[in-house]
C-alpha positions, 0 to 999 in steps of 0.5 A, a space after each residue: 228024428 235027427 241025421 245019423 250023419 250029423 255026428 260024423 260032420 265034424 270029423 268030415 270037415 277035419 278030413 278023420 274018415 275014409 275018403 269013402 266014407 268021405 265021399 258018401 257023407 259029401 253027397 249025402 250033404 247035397 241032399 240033406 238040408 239039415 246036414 246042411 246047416 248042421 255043417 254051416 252051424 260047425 264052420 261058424 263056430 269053428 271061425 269064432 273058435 279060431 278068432 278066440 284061439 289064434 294057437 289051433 294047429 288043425 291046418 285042415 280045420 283052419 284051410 277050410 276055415 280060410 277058404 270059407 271066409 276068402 270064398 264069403 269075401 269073393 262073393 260079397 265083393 264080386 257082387 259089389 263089382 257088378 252091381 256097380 258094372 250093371 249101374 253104368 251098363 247102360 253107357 255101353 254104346 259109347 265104349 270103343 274097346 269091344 271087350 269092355 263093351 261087350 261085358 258092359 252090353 250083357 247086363 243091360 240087354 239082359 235086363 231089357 229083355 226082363 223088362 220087355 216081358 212085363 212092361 213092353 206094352 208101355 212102348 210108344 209106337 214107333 213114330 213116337 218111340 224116336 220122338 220119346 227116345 230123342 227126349 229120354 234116352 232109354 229102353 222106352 218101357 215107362 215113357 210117361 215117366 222118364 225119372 222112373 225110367 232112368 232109375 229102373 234102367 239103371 237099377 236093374 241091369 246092377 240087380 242082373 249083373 250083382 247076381 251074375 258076379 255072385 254066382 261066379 263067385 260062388 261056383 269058383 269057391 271051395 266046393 268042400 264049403 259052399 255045396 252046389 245044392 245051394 246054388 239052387 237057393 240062390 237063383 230062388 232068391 235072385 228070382 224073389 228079388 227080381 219079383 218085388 222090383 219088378 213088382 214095386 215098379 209095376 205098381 207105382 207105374 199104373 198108380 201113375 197112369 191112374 194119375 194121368 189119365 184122371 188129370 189129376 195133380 197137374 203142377 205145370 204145363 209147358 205149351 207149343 204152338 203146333 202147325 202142320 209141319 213145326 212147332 215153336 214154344 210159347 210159355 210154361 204154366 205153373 202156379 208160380 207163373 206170373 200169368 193171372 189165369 194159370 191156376 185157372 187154365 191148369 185148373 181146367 185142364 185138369 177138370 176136362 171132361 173125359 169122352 169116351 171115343 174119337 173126337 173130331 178135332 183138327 189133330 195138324 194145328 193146334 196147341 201141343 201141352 206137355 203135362 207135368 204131374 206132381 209124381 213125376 208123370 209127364 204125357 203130350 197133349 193136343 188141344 184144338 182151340 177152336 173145338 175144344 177137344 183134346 188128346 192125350 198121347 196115351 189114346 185117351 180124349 177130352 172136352 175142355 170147358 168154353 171157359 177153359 179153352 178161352 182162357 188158353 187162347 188169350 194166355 197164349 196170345 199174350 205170350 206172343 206179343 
């Protein structure tokens, strides 16, 4: 059964009622969604009409026309304004102005906030967040892919701050045009959008992990020689590398055998392995040479094969001639 209001929204836009009448039909609009789009339906095609028909002398019909089309413009462009803001939040830090910095510092801690409710079981422990954190600057939620990292901090604090400007603009416009009751929508779409980035991230981090810890797509290793208290680099392992067992090495690697529990290895001395996989994942490994065993960054062991771990030994002997 269609709105009894609907009939009279035309003659409200044009302010031709009581302003009693006025004003019951205005918050009986902020309950009706069909009154709602009755009146967003009118103001559309009140717009073409008035760029069809420059000559409309209606000045109430055509202020809440211009006010409608400068409020759509206010938010689309504030909108713009923070993402943008939001993209370069994360340098807020080197800002010596303290107001600018402040404005830049809402978005991205914000958004490390929202990050820290999904993802703060990826950090590193503490010793290891410095270590990662003088590597990869960043919040330290996707330490096992840094590119994801970057682009997710910057991303989301835009996502944050494109929404903040948004609603700004929003509750500064008319509010004859744009109900209140609609901010309501706004906030449920903001938190759909958030919901699909966050879990798109999701899902391509653990597709990663899966990666890392079944050794799979292995495309380089940059080895360390690791003593007690220093480590020196020795070389980089790809296949285009030059050494005649680096398919081979990166090969066993990546066919190590996964041991359930702690190894007995000699965790001080040893070689240090960056892993880099093809999707972008990269983990710290560390091989005891004379065992054989090794450990991944992310608490998982291995046993390399007697062939594998000799082929390392000589590969990085010869690397030190």
């Amino acid at each position: 059964m269609p709105c009894p209001y609907t009939d009279e929204l035309h003659k409200y836009l044009n302010e031709e009622l009581p302003a009693e009448r006025l004003k019951e039909i205005e918050a009986h609009i902020d309950e009706c969604p069909d009154c709602q789009k009755k009146l967003d339906s009118l103001l559309e095609e009140d717009m073409q009409l008035s760029q069809q028909q420059p000559e409309i002398t209606d000045e109430v019909l055509v202020e809440k026309i211009k006010a409608h089309r400068r409020g759509v413009r206010r938010i689309r462009a504030y909108g713009v304004l923070g993402f943008l803001l939001g993209v370069f939040s994360r340098n807020y830090t080197s800002d010596g102005f303290i107001i600018t910095k402040a404005i830049m510092a809402l978005p991205y801690k914000l958004a490390e906030f929202m990050l820290s409710i999904f993802f703060s079981g990826n950090e590193l422990n503490q010793g290891l967040i410095m270590q990662y954190r003088f590597r990869h600057r960043g919040m330290g939620f996707f330490p096992y892919h840094p590119i994801l990292g970057f682009i997710v901090e910057l991303i989301t604090p835009g996502l944050v701050a494109m929404f903040l400007g948004m609603l700004i603009g929003y509750l500064i416009s008319d509010n004859r045009v744009f109900q209140r009751k609609k901010i309501l929508r706004f906030i449920l779409t903001a938190g759909i959008t958030f919901a699909i980035w966050f879990g798109a991230v999701y899902g391509f981090y653990g597709y990663t992990m899966s990666k890392i810890e079944a050794m799979e797509g292995i495309k380089a290793l940059t080895l360390y020689d690791k003593q007690e208290f220093s480590s020196s680099m020795i070389m980089t392992i790809d296949h285009n590398n030059l050494n005649k067992n680096a398919t081979a090495i990166m090969q066993g690697i990546g066919n190590a055998e996964a041991h359930d529990g702690f190894i007995d290895m000699n965790y001080k001395e040893g070689l240090e392995i960056m892993l880099h996989f093809s999707n972008g994942g990269e983990i710290v490994a560390h091989i005891d040479t004379e065992s054989g065993g090794m450990y991944l960054q992310s608490h998982k062991w291995f046993r390399l094969s007697e062939d594998t771990r000799l082929l390392l030994i000589e590969a990085t002997e010869e690397a030190k001639k």
